[in-house]
C-alpha positions as CSV (number, residue, x, y, z in Angstrom):
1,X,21.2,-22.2,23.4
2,X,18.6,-22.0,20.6
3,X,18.1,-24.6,18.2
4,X,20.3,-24.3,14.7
5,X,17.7,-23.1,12.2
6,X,17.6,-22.8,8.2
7,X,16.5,-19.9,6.4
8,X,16.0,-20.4,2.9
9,X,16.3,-17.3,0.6
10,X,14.6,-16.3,-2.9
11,X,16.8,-14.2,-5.3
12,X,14.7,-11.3,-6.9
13,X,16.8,-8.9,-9.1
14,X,20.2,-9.5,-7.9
15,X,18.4,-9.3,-4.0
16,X,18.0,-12.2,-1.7
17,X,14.9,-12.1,0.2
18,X,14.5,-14.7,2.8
19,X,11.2,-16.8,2.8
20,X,9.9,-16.2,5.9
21,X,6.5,-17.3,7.2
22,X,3.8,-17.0,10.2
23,X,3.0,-19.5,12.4
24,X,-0.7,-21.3,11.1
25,X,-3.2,-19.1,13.5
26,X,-6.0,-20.3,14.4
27,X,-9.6,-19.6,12.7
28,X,-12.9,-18.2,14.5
29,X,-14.5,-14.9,15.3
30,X,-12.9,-13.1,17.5
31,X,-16.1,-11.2,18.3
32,X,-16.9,-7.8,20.0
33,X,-14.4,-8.0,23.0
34,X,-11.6,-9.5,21.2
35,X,-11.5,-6.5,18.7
36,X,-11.5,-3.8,21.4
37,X,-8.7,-6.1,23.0
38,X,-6.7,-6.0,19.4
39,X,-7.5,-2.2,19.2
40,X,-6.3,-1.3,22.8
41,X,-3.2,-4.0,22.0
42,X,-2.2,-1.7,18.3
43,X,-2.3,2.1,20.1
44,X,-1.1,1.1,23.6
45,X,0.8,-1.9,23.9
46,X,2.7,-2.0,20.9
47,X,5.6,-3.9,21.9
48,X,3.2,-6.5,23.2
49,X,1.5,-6.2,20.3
50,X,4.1,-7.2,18.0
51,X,5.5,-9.8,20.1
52,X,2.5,-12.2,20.2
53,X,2.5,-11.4,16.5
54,X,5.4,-12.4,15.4
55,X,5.5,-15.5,18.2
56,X,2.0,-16.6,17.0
57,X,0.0,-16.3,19.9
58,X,-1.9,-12.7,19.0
59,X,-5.3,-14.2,17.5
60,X,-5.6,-17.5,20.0
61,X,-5.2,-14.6,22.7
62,X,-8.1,-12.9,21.4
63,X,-10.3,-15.8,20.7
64,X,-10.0,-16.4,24.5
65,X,-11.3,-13.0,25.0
């Protein structure tokens, strides 16, 4: 079972919006190969895509490329 987490929410005209965040990524060029890698990763693994995305993992992936 998952740890219990807290979302905090902002109230903007009468709608509550929760604040949520990315993970810090880390900085560097990603260079030549590491685009074409994010390229092929946005028209033919979107799912994939998306995933390592949202779980923070996307651009350390690509600086390893």
């Amino acid at each position: 079972m998952a740890p219990e987490q807290t979302i905090t929410y902002t109230e903007v005209n009468g709608y509550f919006i929760p604040n949520l965040a990315l993970p810090e990524q880390p900085e560097g060029d990603i260079g030549k190969y590491g685009r074409a890698r994010l390229a092929y990763l946005r028209e033919h693994k979107k799912l994939l895509h998306m995933h390592m995305l949202s779980q923070g993992t996307l651009w350390e992936h690509l600086l390893e490329i």
